[in-house]
C-alpha positions as CSV (number, residue, x, y, z in Angstrom):
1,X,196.6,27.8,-25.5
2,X,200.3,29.4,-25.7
3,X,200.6,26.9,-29.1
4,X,197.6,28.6,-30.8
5,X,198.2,31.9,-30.1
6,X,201.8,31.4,-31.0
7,X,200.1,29.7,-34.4
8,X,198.0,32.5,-34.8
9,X,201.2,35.3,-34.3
10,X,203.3,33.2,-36.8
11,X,200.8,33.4,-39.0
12,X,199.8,37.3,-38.7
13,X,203.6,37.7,-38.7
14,X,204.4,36.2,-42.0
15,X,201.0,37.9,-43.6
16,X,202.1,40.8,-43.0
17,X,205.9,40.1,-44.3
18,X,203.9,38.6,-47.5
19,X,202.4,42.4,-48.5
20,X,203.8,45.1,-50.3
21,X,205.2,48.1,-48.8
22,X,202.6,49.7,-50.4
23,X,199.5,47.9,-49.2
24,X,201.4,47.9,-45.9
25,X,200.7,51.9,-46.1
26,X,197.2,51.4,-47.2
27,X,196.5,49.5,-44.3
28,X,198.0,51.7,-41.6
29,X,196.2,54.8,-43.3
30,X,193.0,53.2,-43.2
31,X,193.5,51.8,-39.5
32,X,194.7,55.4,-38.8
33,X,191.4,56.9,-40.4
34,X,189.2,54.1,-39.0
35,X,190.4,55.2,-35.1
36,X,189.9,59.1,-36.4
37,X,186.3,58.5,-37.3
38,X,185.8,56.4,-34.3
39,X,187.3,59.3,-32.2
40,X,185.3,61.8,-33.7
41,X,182.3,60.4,-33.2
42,X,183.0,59.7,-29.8
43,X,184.0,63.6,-29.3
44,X,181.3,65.3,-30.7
45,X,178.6,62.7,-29.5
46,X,179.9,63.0,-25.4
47,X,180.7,67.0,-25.9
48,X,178.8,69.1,-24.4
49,X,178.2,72.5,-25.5
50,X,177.6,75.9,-23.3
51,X,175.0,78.0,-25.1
52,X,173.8,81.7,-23.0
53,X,171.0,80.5,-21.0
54,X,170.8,84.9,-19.8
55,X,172.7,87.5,-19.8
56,X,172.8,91.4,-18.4
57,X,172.3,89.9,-15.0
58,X,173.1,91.4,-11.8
59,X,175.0,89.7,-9.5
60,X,172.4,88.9,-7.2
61,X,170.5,87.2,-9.8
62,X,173.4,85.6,-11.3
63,X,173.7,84.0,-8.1
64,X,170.2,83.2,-7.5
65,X,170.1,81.1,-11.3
66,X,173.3,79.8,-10.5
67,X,172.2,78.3,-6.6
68,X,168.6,77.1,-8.8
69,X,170.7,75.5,-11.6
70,X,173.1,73.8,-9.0
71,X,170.1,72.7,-6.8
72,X,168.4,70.8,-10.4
73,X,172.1,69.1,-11.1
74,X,172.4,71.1,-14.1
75,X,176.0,71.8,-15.1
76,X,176.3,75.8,-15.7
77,X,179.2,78.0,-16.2
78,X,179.4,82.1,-15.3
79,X,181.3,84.0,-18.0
80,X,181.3,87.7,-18.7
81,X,182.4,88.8,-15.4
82,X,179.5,87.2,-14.2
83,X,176.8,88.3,-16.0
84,X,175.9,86.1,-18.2
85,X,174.7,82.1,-17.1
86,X,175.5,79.4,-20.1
87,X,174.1,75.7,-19.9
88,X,174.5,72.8,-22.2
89,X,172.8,73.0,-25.4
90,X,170.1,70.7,-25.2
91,X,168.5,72.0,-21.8
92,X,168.6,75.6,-22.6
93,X,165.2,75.9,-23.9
94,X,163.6,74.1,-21.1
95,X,165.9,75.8,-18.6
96,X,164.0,79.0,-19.8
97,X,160.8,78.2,-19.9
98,X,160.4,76.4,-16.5
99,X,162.4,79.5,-15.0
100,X,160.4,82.1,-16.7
101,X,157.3,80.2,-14.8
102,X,159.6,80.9,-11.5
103,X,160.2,84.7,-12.0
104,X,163.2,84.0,-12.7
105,X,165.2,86.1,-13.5
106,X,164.0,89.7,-12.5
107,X,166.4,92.1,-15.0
108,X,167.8,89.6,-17.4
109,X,167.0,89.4,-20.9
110,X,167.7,86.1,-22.7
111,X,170.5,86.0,-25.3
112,X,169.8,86.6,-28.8
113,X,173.5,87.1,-29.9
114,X,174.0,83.8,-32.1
115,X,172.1,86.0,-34.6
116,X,174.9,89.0,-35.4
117,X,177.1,84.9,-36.7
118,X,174.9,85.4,-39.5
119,X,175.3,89.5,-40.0
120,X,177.2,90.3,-43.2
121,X,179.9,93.1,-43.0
122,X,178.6,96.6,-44.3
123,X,175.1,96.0,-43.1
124,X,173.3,99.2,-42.3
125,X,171.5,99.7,-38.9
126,X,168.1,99.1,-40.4
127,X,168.8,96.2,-41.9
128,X,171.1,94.8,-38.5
129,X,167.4,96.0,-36.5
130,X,165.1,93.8,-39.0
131,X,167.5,90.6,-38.5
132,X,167.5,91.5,-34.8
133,X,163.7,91.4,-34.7
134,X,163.2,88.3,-36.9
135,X,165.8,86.6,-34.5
136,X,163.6,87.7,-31.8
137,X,160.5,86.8,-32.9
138,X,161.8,83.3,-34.2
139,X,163.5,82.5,-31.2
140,X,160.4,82.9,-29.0
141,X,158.2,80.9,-31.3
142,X,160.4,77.9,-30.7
143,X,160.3,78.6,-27.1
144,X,156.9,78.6,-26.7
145,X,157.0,75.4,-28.4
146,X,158.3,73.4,-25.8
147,X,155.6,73.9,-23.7
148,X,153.5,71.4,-22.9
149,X,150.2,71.8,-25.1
150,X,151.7,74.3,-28.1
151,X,152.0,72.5,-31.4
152,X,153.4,75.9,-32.9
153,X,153.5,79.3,-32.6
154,X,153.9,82.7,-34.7
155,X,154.9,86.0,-32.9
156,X,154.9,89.9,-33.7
157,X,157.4,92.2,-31.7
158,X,156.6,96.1,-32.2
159,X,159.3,98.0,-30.9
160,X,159.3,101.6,-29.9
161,X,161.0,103.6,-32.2
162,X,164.2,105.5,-30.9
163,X,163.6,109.5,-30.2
164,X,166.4,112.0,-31.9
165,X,165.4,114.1,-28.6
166,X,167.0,113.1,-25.5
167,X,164.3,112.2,-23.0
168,X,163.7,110.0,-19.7
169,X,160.9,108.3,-21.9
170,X,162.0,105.5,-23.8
171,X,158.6,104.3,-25.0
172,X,157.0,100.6,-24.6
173,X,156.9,97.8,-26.7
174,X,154.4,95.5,-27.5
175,X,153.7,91.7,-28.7
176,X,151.1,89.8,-29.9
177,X,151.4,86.2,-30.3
178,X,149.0,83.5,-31.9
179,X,149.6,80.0,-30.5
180,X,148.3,76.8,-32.6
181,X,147.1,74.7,-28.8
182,X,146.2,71.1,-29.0
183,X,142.0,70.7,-29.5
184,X,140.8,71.0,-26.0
185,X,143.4,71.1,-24.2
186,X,143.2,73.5,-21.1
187,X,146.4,75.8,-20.0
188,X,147.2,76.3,-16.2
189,X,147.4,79.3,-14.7
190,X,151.4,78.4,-14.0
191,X,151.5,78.2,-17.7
192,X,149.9,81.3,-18.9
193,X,152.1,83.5,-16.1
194,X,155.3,81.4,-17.6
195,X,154.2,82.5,-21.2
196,X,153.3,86.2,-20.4
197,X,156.6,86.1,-17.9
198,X,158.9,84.8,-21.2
199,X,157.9,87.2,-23.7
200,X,158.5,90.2,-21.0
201,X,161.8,89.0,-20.1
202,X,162.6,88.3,-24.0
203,X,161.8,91.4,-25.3
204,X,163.3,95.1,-23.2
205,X,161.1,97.3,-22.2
206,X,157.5,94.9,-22.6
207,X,155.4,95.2,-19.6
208,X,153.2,92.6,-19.3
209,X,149.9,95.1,-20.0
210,X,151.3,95.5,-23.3
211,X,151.1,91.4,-24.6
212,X,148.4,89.4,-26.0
213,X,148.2,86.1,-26.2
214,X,145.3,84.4,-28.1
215,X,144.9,80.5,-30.1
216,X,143.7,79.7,-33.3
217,X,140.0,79.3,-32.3
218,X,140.2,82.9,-31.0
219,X,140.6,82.4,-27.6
220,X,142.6,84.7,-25.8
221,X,144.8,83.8,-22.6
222,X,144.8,86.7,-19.7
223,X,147.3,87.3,-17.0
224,X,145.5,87.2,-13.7
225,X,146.7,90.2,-11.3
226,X,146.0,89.9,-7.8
227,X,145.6,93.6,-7.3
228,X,142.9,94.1,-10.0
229,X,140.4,91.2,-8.8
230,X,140.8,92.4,-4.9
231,X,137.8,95.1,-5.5
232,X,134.5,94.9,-7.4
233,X,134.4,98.8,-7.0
234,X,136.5,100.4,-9.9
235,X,135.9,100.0,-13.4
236,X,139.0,98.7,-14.7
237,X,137.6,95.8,-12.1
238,X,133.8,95.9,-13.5
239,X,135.4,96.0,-17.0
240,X,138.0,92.9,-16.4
241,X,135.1,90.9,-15.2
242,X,133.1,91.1,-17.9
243,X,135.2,90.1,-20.3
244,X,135.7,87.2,-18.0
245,X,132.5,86.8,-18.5
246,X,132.0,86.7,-22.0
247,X,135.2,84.8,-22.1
248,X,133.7,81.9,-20.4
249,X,130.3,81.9,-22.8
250,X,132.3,82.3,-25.7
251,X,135.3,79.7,-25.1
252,X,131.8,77.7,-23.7
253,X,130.0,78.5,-27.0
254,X,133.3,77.7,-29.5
255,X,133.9,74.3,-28.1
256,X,130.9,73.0,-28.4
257,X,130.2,74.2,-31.8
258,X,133.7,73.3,-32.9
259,X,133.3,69.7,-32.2
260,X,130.0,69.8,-34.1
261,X,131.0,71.8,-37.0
262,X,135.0,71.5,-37.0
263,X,137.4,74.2,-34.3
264,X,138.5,75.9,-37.8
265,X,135.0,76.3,-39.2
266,X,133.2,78.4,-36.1
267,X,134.0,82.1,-34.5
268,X,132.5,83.4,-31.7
269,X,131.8,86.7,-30.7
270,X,129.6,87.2,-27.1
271,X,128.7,90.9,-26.2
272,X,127.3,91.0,-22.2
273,X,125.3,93.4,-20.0
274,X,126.4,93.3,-16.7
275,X,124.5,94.5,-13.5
276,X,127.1,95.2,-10.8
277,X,124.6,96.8,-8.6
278,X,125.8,95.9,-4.9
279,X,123.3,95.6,-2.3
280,X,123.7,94.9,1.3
281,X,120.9,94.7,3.9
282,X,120.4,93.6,7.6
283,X,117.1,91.9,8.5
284,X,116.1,91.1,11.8
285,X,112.9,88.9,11.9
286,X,110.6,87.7,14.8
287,X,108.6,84.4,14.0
288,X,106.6,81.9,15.7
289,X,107.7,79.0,16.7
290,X,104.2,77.2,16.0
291,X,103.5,79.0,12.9
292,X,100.1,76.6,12.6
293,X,98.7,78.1,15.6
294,X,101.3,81.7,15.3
295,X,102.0,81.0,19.1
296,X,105.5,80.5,20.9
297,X,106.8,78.0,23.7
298,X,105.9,78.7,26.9
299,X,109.0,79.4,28.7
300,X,107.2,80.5,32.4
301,X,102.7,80.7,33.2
302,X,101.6,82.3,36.5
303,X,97.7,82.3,37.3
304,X,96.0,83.7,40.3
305,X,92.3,83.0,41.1
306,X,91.0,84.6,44.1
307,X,87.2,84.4,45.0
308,X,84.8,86.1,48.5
309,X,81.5,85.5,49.4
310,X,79.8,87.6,52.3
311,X,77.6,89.6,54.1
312,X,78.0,93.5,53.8
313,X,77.7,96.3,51.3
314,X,77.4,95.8,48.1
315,X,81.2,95.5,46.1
316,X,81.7,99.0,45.3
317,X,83.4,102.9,46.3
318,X,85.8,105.3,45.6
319,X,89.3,103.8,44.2
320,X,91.2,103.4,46.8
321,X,94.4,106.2,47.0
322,X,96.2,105.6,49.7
323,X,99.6,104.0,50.6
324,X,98.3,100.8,50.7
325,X,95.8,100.7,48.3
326,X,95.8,100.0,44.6
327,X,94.8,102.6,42.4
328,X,91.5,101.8,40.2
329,X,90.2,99.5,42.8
330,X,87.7,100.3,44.3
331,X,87.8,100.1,48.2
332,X,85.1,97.7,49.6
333,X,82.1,98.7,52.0
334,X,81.6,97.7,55.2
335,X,78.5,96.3,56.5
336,X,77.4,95.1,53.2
337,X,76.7,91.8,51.3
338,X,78.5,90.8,48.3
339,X,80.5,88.0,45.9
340,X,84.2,88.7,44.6
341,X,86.1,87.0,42.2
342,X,89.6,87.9,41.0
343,X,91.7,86.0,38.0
344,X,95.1,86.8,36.9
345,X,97.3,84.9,34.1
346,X,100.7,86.2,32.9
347,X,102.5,83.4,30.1
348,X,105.5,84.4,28.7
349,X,106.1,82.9,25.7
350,X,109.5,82.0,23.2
351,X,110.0,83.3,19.3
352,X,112.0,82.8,16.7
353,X,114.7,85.8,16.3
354,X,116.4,85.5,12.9
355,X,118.9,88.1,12.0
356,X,120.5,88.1,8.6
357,X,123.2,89.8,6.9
358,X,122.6,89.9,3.1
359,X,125.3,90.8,0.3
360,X,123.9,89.7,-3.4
361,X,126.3,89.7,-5.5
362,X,127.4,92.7,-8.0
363,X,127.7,90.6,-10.9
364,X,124.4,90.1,-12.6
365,X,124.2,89.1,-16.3
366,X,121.2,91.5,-17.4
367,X,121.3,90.9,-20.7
368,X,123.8,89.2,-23.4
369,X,124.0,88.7,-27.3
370,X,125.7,85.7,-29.1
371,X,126.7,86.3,-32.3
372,X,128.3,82.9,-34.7
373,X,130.0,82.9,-38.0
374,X,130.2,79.7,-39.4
375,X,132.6,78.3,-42.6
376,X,130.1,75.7,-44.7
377,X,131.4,72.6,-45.6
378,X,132.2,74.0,-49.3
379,X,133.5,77.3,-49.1
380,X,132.6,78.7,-51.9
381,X,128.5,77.6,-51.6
382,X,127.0,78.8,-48.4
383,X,123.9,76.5,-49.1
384,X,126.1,73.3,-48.6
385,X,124.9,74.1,-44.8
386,X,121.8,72.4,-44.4
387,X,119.0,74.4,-42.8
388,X,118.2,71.7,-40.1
389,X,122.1,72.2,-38.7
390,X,121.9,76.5,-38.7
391,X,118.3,75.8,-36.6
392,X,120.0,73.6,-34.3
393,X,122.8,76.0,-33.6
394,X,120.1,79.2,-33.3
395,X,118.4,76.9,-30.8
396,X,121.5,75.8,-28.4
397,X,122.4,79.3,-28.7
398,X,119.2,80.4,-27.7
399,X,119.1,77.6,-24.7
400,X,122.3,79.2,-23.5
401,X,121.0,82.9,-23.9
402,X,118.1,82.1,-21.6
403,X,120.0,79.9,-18.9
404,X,122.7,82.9,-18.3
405,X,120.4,85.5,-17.8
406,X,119.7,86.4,-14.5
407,X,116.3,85.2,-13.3
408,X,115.2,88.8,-12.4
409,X,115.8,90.0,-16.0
410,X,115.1,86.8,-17.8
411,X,111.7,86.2,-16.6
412,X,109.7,88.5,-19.2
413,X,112.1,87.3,-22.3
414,X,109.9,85.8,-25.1
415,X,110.9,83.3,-27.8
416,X,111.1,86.1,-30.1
417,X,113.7,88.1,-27.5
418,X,115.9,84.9,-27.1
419,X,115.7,85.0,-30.7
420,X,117.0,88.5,-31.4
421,X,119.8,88.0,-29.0
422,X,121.4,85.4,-31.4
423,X,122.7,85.5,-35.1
424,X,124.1,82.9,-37.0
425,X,125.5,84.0,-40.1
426,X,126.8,81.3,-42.9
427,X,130.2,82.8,-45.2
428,X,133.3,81.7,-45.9
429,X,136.3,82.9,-43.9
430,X,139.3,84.7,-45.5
431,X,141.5,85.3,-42.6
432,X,142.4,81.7,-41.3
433,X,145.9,81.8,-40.1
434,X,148.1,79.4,-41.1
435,X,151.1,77.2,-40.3
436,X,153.7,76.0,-41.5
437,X,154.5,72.1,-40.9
438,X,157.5,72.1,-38.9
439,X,160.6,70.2,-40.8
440,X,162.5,67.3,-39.2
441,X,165.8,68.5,-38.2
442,X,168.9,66.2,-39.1
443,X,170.9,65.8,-36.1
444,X,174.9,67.3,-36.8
445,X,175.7,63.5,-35.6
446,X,174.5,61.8,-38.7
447,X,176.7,64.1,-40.9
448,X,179.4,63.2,-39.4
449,X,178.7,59.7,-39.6
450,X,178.2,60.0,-43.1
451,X,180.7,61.3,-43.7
452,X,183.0,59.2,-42.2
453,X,181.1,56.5,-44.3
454,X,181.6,58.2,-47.7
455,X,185.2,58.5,-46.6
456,X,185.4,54.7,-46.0
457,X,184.2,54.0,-48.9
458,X,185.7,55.9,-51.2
459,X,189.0,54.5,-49.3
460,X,187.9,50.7,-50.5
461,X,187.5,51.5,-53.7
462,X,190.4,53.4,-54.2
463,X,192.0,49.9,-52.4
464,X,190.2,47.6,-54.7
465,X,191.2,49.7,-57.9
466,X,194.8,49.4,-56.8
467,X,194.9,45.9,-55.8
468,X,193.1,45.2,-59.5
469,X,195.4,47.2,-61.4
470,X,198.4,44.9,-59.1
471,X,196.5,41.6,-60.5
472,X,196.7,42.7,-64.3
473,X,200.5,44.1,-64.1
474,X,201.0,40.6,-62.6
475,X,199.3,39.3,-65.6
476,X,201.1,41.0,-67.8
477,X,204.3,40.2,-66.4
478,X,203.4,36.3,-66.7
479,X,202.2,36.6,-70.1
480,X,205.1,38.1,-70.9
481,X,207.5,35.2,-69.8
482,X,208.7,32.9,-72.1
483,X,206.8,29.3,-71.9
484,X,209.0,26.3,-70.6
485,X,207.7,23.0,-71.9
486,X,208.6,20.6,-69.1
487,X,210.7,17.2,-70.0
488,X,209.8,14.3,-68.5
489,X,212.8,11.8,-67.0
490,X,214.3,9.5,-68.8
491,X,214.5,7.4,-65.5
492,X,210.7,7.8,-65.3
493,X,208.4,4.7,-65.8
494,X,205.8,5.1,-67.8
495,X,202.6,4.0,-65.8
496,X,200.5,1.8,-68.2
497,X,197.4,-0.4,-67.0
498,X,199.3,-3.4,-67.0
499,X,201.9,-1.8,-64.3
500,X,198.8,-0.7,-62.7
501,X,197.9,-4.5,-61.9
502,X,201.2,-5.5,-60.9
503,X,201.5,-2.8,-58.5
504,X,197.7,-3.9,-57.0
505,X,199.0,-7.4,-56.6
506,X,202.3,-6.6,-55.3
507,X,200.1,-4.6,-52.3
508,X,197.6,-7.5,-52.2
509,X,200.7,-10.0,-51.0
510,X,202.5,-7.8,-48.6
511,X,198.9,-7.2,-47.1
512,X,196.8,-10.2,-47.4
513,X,198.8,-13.3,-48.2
514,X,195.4,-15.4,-48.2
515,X,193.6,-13.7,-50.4
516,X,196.5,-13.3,-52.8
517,X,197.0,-17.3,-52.7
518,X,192.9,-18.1,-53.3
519,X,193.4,-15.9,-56.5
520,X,196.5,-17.5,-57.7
521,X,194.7,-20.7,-56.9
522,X,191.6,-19.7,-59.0
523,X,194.0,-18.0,-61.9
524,X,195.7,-22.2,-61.7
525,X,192.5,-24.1,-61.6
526,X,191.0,-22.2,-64.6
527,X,193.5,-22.7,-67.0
């Protein structure tokens, strides 16, 4: 083992003593630019970089983040005297989204800074506000985007414009945000409170009365407030719950038609009349228990029978009055002859005794209205519809108008009311939003690769240009040297055929004595 690698170090040793001094250089730049690009890559593929994950923080809340970040195992650093949190790169996004759905945090806004990279010197205040916004808006779009269920989003910030007149009243902002959702796919409420809890966060001064949040089948997603669904009484309640209601029939309603028709070709617009007449009664009911015969159990049954026969007066007098006598009976006669007979039955008898509290409930649908637009399968000819398909919808529409109802409103509906609570109209839609495909993005890690590549390269080529160039100066230099005809020796012999032979059987003796003597003895007997 020691010989061969000794070998293999002589051998290295005096290759290397063989090159140039300047292919020596070659070779220890490109070694050196090799380990570079090796290094490089290594750096920037293991590096991690801290991006604002919030800033303007208190210090409670920076401390709050901070304890949640170190409780996940995320690495997180606390820089502007500790109101701002930065995380790696790659997690930020998430970081705020699943925080956002954890109230977290309760002052901070999220950092938009990386935008002013990308402001140009002398750029008015307008213009700095409209890259501000756009940065804004952008920057929640992609957010949204990593939720579970969001394909892509588009968002509008309206900002309250600043007074010249100093006052406690800074105005409200507003957003509205279309998201393009996944066919079918059904938010949580986790979800919608994390969206509605982002935006409010993102944007200062954005209450989250002042955002809406719909998809593109028209389908709006509503924060649900405690406070607002504890009482039936008020009519911000009464109001809230009907457009629950015709929430329900219409997301109901475009589902179902969108799978039939296509979810870009149908919209859906329900209009409802709500009783929310309370009523709340106490009943308290006696019943039989043998309602066939309307009698009860007999729980106790006392009968007396008395009876006399005798000789006297006649049964008969004045009602007796005194201590001892019972009023309204008449006292008896002596002396006279008579029969008495006496019989006396008391039953007391069990019931039924139901008592009932009754609350019905407030919300009623008394009447309701569906109205459809739908997009025909050419555009631009409303009678590519076929009639068949617009009957069929006017008659699910209509199965869903009288099955909502309530039963004490829908009883006296006719065909012909069912059928003026629904309209189906056939036109082509002009205000489809759209969206743009989202590009690929290049990682930064395969432009550096490739550029260490190119750089490689171009290094071999310049390598193999220089060595070519080496092999024709060599050229030139051998064609340029005079031509030395070589002289053979005098002393020399001449190899001919017949000192060929000679030299054959010269070997054939030394080696094979027999054999040589058999062909001597053969050369003999022929001549």
């Amino acid at each position: 083992m020691n010989d061969k690698l000794k070998e293999w170090l002589n051998r290295l040793t005096s290759f290397w003593k063989e090159r140039t001094k300047k292919q020596k250089w070659i070779a220890i730049a490109s070694l050196a630019l090799l380990l570079l690009g090796v290094g490089a890559i290594v750096f920037f593929a293991t590096r991690t970089e801290m991006v604002p994950l919030y800033s303007n923080l208190t210090p409670q809340e920076a401390g709050q983040i901070k304890a949640t970040l170190d409780q996940r195992g995320v690495k997180s650093e606390v820089a502007d005297n500790g109101t701002t949190i930065k995380v790696p790169k790659e997690l930020a996004d998430s970081l705020k989204v699943e925080l956002a759905a954890e109230g977290i945090p309760n002052s901070g806004m999220i950092d938009y800074s990386f935008f002013g990279k990308n402001a140009s010197f002398g750029m008015t205040d307008n213009e700095f506000n409209v890259v501000k916004l756009e940065a804004m808006q952008n920057e929640l779009a992609n957010l949204m985007k990593s939720i579970d269920g969001v394909e892509d989003a588009k968002v509008m910030i309206n900002l309250p414009q600043p007074s010249v007149f100093a006052s406690d009243n800074q105005g409200e902002a507003s957003a509205s945000i279309v998201l393009k959702t996944k066919p079918g796919y059904q938010f949580s409420d986790e979800q919608i409170k994390a969206l509605y809890h982002l935006v409010s966060k993102s944007v200062p001064n954005l209450p989250t009365d002042n955002i809406v949040i719909m998809n593109q089948f028209f389908e709006y997603f509503d924060l649900k407030n405690d406070e607002k669904n504890s009482t039936g009484t008020t009519f911000a309640a009464q109001q809230e719950m009907k457009k629950q209601i015709e929430r329900d029939i219409q997301q109901q309603v475009q589902r179902m038609l969108g799978t039939m028709m296509g979810q870009d070709k149908v919209a859906v617009s329900v209009t409802a009349d709500i009783d929310f007449t309370q009523e709340k009664r106490e009943e308290n009911l006696v019943a039989p228990v043998d309602e066939k015969n309307n009698e009860g159990i007999a729980i106790s049954v006392q009968r007396i029978r008395e009876t006399y026969s005798g000789n006297g007066a006649q049964p008969g007098g004045i009602p007796g009055t005194g201590t001892n006598q019972v009023p309204s009976y008449q006292a008896g006669a002596n002396g006279t002859n008579g029969n008495y007979e006496r019989t006396e039955e008391t039953i007391n008898n069990e019931v039924n005794r139901i008592k009932k509290h009754i609350v019905e409930s407030p919300y009623k649908i008394r009447d309701l209205g569906i109205q459809v637009m739908v997009e025909p399968p050419d555009p631009k000819d409303p009678n590519s519809l076929p009639q068949q398909t617009i009957d069929d919808i006017q008659r699910i529409l209509g199965t869903i108008v009288r099955t909502s109802i309530d039963k004490q409103y829908g009883q006296t509906l006719t065909d012909q009311d069912i059928q003026n609570r629904v309209v189906v109209s056939v036109q082509k839609f002009n205000g489809k939003a759209t969206f743009e495909e989202p590009k690929p993005a290049i990682p930064m890690w395969v432009y550096i690769v490739g550029g260490i590549g190119l750089a490689l390269l171009i290094t071999l080529f310049i390598l193999w240009w220089r060595g070519r160039k080496d092999d024709e100066e060599e050229e030139e230099e051998i064609f340029e040297q005079p031509i030395v005809q070589e002289i053979p020796d005098i002393h020399e012999e001449q190899e001919t055929e017949s000192t060929m032979r000679r030299k054959q059987l010269e070997k054939l003796a030394r080696e094979k004595p027999d054999e040589f003597a058999k062909l001597l003895r053969t050369w003999l007997s022929e001549d």
